[in-house]
C-alpha positions as CSV (number, residue, x, y, z in Angstrom):
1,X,-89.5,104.4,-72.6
2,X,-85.8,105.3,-72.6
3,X,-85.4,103.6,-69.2
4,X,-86.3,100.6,-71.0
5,X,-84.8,100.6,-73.5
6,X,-81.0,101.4,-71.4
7,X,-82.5,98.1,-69.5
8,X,-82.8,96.2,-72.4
9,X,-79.4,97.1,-74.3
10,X,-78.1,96.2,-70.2
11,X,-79.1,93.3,-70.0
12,X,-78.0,92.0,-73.8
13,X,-74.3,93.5,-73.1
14,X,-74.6,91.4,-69.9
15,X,-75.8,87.9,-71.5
16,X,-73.4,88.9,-74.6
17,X,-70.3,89.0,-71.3
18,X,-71.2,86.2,-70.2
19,X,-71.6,83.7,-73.7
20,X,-68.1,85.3,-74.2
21,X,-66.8,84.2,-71.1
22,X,-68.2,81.2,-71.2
23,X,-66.9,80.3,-74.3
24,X,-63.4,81.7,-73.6
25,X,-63.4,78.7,-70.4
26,X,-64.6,76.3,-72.8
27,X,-61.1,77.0,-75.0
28,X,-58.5,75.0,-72.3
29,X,-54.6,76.7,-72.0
30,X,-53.4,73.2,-73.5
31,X,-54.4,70.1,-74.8
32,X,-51.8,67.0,-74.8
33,X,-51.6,64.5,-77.4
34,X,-49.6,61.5,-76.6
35,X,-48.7,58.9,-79.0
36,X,-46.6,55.9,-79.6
37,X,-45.2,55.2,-83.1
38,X,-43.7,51.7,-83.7
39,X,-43.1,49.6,-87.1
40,X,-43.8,46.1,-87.2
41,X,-43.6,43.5,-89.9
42,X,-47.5,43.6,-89.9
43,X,-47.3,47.5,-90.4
44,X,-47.0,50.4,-88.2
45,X,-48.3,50.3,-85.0
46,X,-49.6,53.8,-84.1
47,X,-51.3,54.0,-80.4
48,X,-52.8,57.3,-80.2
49,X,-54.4,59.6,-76.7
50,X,-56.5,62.8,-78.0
51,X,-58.5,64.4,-75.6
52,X,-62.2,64.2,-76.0
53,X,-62.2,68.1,-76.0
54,X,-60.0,67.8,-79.1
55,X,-62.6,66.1,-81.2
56,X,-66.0,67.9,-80.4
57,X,-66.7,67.7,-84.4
58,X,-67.0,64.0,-84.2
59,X,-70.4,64.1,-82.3
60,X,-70.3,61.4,-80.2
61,X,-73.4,60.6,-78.4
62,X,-74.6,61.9,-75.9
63,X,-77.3,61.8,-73.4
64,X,-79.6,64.8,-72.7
65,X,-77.9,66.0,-70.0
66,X,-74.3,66.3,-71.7
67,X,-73.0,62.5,-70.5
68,X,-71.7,60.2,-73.4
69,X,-74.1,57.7,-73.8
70,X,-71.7,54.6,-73.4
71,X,-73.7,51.8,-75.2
72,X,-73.9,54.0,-78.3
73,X,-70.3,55.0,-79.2
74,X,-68.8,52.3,-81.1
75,X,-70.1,53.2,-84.7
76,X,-69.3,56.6,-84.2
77,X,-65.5,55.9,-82.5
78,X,-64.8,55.7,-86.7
79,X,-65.7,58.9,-87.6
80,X,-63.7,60.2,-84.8
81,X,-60.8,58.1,-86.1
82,X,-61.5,59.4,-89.8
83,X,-61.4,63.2,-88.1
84,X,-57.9,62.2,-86.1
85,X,-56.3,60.8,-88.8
86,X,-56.6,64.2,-90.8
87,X,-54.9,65.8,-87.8
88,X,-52.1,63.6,-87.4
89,X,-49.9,62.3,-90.9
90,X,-47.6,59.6,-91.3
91,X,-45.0,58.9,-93.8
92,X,-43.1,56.2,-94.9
93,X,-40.2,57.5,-97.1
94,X,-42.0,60.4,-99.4
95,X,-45.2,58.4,-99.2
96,X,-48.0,59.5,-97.6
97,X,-49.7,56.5,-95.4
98,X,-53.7,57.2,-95.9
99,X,-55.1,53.4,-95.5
100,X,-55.5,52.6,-91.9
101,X,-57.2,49.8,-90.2
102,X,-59.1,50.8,-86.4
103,X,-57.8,48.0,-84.3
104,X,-59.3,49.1,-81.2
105,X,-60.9,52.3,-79.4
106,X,-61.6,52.8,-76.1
107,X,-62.8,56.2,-74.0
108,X,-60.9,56.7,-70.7
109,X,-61.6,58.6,-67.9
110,X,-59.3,62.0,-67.1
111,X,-57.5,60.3,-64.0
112,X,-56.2,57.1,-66.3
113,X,-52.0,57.6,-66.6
114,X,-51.9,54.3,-68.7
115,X,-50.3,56.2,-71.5
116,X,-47.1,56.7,-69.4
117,X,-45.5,53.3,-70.8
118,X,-45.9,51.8,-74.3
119,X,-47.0,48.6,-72.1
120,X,-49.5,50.1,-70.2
121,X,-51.1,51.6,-73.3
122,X,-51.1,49.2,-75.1
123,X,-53.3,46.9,-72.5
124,X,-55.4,50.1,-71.8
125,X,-55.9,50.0,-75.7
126,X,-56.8,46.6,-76.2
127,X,-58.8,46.0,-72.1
128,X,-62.1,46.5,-71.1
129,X,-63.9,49.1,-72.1
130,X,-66.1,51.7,-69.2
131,X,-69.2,50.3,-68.1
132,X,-72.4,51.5,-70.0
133,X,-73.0,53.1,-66.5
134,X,-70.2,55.1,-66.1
135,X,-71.2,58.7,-66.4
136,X,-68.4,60.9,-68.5
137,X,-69.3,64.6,-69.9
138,X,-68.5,64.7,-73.7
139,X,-65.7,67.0,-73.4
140,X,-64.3,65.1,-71.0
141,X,-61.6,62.2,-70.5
142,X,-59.6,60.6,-73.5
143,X,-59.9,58.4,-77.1
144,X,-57.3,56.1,-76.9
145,X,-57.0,54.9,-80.8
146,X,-54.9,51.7,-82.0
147,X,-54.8,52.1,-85.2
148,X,-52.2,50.2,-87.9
149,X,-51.3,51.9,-91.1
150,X,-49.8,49.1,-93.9
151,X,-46.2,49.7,-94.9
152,X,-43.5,48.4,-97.2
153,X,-40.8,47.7,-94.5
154,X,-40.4,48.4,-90.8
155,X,-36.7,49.5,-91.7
156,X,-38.1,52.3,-93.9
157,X,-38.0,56.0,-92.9
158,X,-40.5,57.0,-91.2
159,X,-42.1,60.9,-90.7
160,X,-44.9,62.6,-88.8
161,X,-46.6,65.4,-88.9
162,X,-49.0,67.3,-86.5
163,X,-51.5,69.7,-88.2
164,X,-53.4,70.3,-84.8
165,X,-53.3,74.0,-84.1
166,X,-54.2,76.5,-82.2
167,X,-58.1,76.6,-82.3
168,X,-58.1,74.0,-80.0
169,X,-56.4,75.4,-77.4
170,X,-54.2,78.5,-76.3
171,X,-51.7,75.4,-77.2
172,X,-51.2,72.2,-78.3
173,X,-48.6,69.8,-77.6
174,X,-47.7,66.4,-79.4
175,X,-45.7,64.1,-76.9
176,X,-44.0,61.5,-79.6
177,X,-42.6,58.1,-78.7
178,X,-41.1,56.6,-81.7
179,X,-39.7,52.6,-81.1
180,X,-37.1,51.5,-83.5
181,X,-37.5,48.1,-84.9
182,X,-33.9,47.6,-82.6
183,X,-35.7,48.9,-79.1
184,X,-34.1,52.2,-78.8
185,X,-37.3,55.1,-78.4
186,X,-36.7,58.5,-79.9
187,X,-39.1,61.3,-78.0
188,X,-40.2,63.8,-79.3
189,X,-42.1,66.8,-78.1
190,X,-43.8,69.3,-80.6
191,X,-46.1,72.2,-79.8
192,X,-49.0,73.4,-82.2
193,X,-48.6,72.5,-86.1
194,X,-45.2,71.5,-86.4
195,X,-43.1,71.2,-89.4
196,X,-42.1,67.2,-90.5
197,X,-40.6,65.3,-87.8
198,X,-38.6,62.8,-89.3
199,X,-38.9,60.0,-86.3
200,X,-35.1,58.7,-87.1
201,X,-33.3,61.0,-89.7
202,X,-30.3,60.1,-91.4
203,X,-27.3,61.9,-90.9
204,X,-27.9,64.2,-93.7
205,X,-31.2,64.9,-92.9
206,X,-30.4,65.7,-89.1
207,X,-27.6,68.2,-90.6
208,X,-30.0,69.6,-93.3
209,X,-32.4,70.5,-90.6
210,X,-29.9,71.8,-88.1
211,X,-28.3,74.3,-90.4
212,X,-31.2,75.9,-91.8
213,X,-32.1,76.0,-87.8
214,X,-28.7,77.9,-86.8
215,X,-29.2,80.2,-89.8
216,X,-32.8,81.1,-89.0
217,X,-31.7,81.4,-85.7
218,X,-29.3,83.6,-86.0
219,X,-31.6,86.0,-88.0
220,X,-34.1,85.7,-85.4
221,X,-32.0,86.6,-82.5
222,X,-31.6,90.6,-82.2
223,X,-29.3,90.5,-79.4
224,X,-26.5,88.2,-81.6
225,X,-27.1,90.2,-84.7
226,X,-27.1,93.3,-82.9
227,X,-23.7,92.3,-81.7
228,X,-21.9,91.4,-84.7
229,X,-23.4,94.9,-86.3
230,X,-21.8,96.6,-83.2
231,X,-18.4,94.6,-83.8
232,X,-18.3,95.9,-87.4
233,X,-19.3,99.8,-86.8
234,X,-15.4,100.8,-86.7
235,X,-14.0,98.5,-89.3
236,X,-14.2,99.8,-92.7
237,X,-12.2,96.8,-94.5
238,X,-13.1,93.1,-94.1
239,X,-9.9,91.8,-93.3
240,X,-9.6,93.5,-90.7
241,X,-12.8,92.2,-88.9
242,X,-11.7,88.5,-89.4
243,X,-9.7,88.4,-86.3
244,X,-12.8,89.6,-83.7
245,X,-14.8,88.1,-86.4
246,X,-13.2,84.4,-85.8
247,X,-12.9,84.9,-81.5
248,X,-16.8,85.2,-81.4
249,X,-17.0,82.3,-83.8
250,X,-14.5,80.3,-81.4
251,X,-16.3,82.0,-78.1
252,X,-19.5,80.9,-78.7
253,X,-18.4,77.2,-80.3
254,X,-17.0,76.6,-77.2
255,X,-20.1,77.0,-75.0
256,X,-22.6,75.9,-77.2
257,X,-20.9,72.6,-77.4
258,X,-21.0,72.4,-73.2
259,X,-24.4,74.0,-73.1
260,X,-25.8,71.3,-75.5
261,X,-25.0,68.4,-74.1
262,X,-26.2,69.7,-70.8
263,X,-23.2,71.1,-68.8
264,X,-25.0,74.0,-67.8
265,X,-26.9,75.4,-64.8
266,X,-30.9,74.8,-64.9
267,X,-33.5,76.7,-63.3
268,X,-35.9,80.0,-64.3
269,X,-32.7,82.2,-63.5
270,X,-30.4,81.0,-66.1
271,X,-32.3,82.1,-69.3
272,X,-33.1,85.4,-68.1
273,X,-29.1,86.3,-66.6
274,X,-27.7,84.7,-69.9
275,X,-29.8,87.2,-72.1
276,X,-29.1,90.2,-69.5
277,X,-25.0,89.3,-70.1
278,X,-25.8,89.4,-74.1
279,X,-27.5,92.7,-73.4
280,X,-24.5,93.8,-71.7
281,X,-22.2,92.9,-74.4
282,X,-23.8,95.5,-76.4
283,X,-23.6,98.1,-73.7
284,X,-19.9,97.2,-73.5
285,X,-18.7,97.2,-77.6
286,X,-20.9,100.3,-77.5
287,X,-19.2,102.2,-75.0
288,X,-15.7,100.9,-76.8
289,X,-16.5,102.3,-80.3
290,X,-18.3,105.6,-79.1
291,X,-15.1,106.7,-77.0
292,X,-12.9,105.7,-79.6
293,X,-11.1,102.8,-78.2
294,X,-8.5,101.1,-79.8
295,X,-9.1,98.3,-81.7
296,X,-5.7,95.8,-81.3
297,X,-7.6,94.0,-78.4
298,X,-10.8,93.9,-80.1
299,X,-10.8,90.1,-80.6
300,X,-10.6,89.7,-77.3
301,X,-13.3,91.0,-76.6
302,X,-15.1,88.7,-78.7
303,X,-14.2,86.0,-77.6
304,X,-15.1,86.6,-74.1
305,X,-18.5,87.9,-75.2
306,X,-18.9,85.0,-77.7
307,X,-18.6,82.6,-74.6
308,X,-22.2,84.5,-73.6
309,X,-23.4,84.4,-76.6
310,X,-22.6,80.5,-77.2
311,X,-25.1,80.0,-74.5
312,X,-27.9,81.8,-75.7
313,X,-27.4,79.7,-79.0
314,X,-27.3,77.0,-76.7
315,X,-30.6,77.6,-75.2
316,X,-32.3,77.8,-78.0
317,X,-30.8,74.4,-79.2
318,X,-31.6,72.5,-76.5
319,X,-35.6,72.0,-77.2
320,X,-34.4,71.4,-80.9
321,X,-31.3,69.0,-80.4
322,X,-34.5,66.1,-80.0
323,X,-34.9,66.4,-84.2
324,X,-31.2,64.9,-84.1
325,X,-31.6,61.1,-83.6
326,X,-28.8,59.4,-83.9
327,X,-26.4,62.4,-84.8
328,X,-26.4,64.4,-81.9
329,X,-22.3,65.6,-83.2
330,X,-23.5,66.1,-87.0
331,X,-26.5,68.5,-85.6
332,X,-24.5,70.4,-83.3
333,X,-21.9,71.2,-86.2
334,X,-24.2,71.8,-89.1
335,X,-26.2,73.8,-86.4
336,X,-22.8,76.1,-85.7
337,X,-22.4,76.0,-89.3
338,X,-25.7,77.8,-89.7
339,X,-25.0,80.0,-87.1
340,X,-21.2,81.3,-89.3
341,X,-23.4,81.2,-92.6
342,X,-25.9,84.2,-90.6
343,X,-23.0,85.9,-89.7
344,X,-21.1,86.1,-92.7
345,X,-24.0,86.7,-94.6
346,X,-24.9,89.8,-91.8
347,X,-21.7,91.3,-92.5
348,X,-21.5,91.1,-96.2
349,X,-24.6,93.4,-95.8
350,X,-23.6,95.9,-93.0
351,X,-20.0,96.6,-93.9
352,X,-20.9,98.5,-97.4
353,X,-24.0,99.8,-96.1
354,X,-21.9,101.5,-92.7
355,X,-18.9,102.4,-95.4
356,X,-21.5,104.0,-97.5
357,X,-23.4,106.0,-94.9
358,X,-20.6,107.0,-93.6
359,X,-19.0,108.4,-96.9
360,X,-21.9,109.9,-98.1
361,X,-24.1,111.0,-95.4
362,X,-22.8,111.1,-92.5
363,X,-19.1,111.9,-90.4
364,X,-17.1,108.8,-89.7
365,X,-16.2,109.5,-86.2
366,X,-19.9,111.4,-85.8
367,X,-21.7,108.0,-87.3
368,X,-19.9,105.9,-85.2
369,X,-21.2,107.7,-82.2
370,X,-24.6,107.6,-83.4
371,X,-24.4,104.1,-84.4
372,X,-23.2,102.7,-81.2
373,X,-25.2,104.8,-78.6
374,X,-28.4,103.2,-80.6
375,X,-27.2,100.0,-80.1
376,X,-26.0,101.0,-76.7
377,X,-29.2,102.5,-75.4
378,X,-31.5,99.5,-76.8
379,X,-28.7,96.9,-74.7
380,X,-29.4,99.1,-71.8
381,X,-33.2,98.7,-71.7
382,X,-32.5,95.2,-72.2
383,X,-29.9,94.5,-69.6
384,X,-32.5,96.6,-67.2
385,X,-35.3,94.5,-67.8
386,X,-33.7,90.8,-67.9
387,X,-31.7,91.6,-64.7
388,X,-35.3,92.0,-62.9
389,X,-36.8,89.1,-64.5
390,X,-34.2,86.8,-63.3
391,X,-34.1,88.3,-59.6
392,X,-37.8,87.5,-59.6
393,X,-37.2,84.3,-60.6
394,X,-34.8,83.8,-57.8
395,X,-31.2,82.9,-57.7
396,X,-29.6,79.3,-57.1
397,X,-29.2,77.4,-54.0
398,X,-25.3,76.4,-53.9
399,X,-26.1,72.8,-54.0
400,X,-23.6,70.1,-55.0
401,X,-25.0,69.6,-58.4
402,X,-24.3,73.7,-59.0
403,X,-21.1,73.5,-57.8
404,X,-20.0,70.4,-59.8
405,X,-21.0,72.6,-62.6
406,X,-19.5,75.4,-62.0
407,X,-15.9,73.2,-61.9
408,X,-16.7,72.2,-64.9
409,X,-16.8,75.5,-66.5
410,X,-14.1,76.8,-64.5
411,X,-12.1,74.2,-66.0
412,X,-13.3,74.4,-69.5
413,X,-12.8,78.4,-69.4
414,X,-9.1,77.7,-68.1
415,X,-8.5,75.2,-71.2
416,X,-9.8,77.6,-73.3
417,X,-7.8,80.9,-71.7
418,X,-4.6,78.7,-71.7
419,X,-4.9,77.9,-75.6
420,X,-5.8,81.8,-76.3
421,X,-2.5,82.7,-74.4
422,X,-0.8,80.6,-76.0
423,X,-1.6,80.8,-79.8
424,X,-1.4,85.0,-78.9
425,X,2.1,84.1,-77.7
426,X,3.0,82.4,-81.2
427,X,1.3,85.4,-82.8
428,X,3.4,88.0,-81.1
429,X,6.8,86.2,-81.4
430,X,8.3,87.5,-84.0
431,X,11.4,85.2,-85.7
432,X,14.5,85.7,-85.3
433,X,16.3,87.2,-88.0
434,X,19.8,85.9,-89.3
435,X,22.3,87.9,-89.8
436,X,23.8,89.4,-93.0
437,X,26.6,87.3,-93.8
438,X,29.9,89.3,-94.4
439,X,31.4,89.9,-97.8
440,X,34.8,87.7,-98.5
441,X,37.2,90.4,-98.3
442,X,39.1,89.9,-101.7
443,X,43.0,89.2,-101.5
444,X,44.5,91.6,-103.8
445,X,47.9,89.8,-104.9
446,X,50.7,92.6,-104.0
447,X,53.0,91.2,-107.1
């Protein structure tokens, strides 16, 4: 009887395994949306790619065995619009755009690439559609959608949002093709639900966006915030952290404006050595404040480090410098402005907490040392781990493209030494003082 019953609990884990497994493979890693957003004089032209996968809930038709039954799918091509549509939202200025009308639908097969070009789309939209014959599993191939949403004015602003998330897929990306009345395409590329994407922001949008983006990312990033904390432990009045203060603003202005714009190295090496130097910069102002060094070179420091830093802002900027349109320079800026606005904000909160703890709990000198070989030991561990991820990802080949960069930044670092010597130069020279001017000796008259 037992035996049985262990058989019987057996085989139910085993079916109970396998259902699991076999609904984990029916989950893909990604699913790709593709679109093409363009306003006309008619209204706005949306051509649309959704994977049949992506739109299971429609329930298209189907043939016992699984296959979409071809001849039968044009009434319910609507519904599967009607169920897009709630996915995907457009605006035009504050305004929500629900009408819509369905201009054409057509199923295609996984191999089509039409949706490469606007032009090819749009004829893959608007051809023939599959033979009844053609036999295509329902989770299969693509929905191509045109569908036209009517609008005030194809000059107007124009948003879109994504609310496709992660129950479809491990992950879900948007590829966004917006065409300007004028030509020019913006592309976009968004993964999972996504925020509003304003398809061509105004300047003071872009900027809006940008410096709530260097804020947050400054918050975000440990290794930055961690750095600044580290920069403050010996300081115990704000002016006197201006100076290094000001160098890592400089430092890491300087390479976030090259690293934005693309004068930087690529390849699955840079990323990780860039985050092992940020981890070393810990290591580094760790080791300074825990022995006690002096502090007159401190900006220095900064600076140099800020460089580092600079690019792992830039990093981080790159994916979102596509939310800029047409104001690539006001993004960058109101992005370094955000970046400042974390740090100021960072110190206003460490200084009194450090100049409290160490008034009233702890040692100076013995906080200090504490402080910094936390900070110290966490860099470390750090440093260790991003130095093997980027010698597994394998170092560059010292190709001409590398070494054109690496002129560049030599050149750019030797600009920017040559101004820090200098300015330190008009720091240190003192002026010359004139001399006291001699008292008229008086002429006594003898008579």
């Amino acid at each position: 009887m037992k035996a049985r019953v262990c058989r019987a609990l057996a085989a139910s884990l085993i079916l109970l395994t396998l259902q699991a497994a076999l609904d984990a493979h029916d989950i893909p890693d990604e699913i790709v949306l593709q679109s093409y957003v363009r306003p006309q004089q008619d209204g706005l032209q949306v051509l649309l790619r959704v994977p049949l996968i992506a739109i299971t809930d429609a329930q298209l038709p189907k043939d016992g065995t699984g296959y979409l039954a071809m001849a039968y799918l044009d009434p319910a091509l609507r519904e599967a619009a009607n169920q897009i549509s709630n996915g995907i939202v457009f605006l035009e200025g504050d305004q929500r755009l629900t009408r819509y009308d369905m201009a054409n639908a057509r199923i295609s097969l996984p191999s089509d690439r039409s949706f490469d070009s606007y032009d090819a789309a749009l004829t893959r939209v608007r051809g023939a559609k599959l033979p009844d014959t053609t036999q295509l599993y329902y989770n299969q191939g693509f929905l191509d959608l045109e569908l036209t949403f009517p609008i005030q004015s194809q000059e107007s602003p124009f948003s879109m949002r994504v609310l496709f998330g992660r129950g479809l897929a491990q992950r879900t990306a948007t590829f966004i093709n917006f065409i300007r009345p004028d030509g020019d395409v913006r592309a976009f590329r968004i993964h999972d639900e996504s925020p509003l994407v304003r398809l061509d922001p105004a300047a003071h949008q872009a900027a809006w966006v940008f410096l709530t983006a260097g804020f947050y990312r400054f918050l975000d990033g440990l290794d930055h915030l961690l750095f600044v904390i580290a920069l403050a432990i010996p300081y115990r009045r704000a002016r006197d952290l201006v100076k290094p203060v000001a160098a890592f603003a400089v430092g890491h202005s300087i390479t976030l404006m090259f690293a934005a714009f693309g004068v930087a190295p690529m390849g699955t090496w840079f990323d990780p050595t860039v985050g092992a130097l940020m981890a070393v910069s810990l290591v580094y102002v760790s080791i300074e404040n825990a022995v006690g060094a002096g502090l007159k070179h401190r900006w220095m420091v900064a600076l140099v480090f800020g460089l580092i830093h600079g690019l792992g802002f830039a990093i981080a900027l790159q994916e979102t410098l596509q939310f800029a349109g047409s104001h690539p320079i006001a993004a960058l800026v109101a992005y370094n402005v955000g970046l400042e606005i974390g740090t100021i904000i960072i110190l206003a909160i460490a200084l009194p907490a450090l100049n409290l703890l160490f008034s009233q709990v702890v040692a100076e000198r013995a906080g200090i040392i504490v402080a910094s070989v936390v900070i110290g030991h966490v860099g470390w561990h750090w440093m260790t781990e991003r130095v093997t991820i980027a010698q597994l990802s394998g170092w560059p080949v010292l190709d001409l493209q590398l070494l054109l960069t690496l002129v560049r930044w030599l050149l750019a670092i030797t600009v920017v030494g040559g101004g820090v010597w200098f300015i330190a130069g008009l720091v240190r020279k003192k002026p010359v003082e004139a001399e006291p001017e001699l008292p008229e000796k008086s002429i006594v008259d003898s008579r």
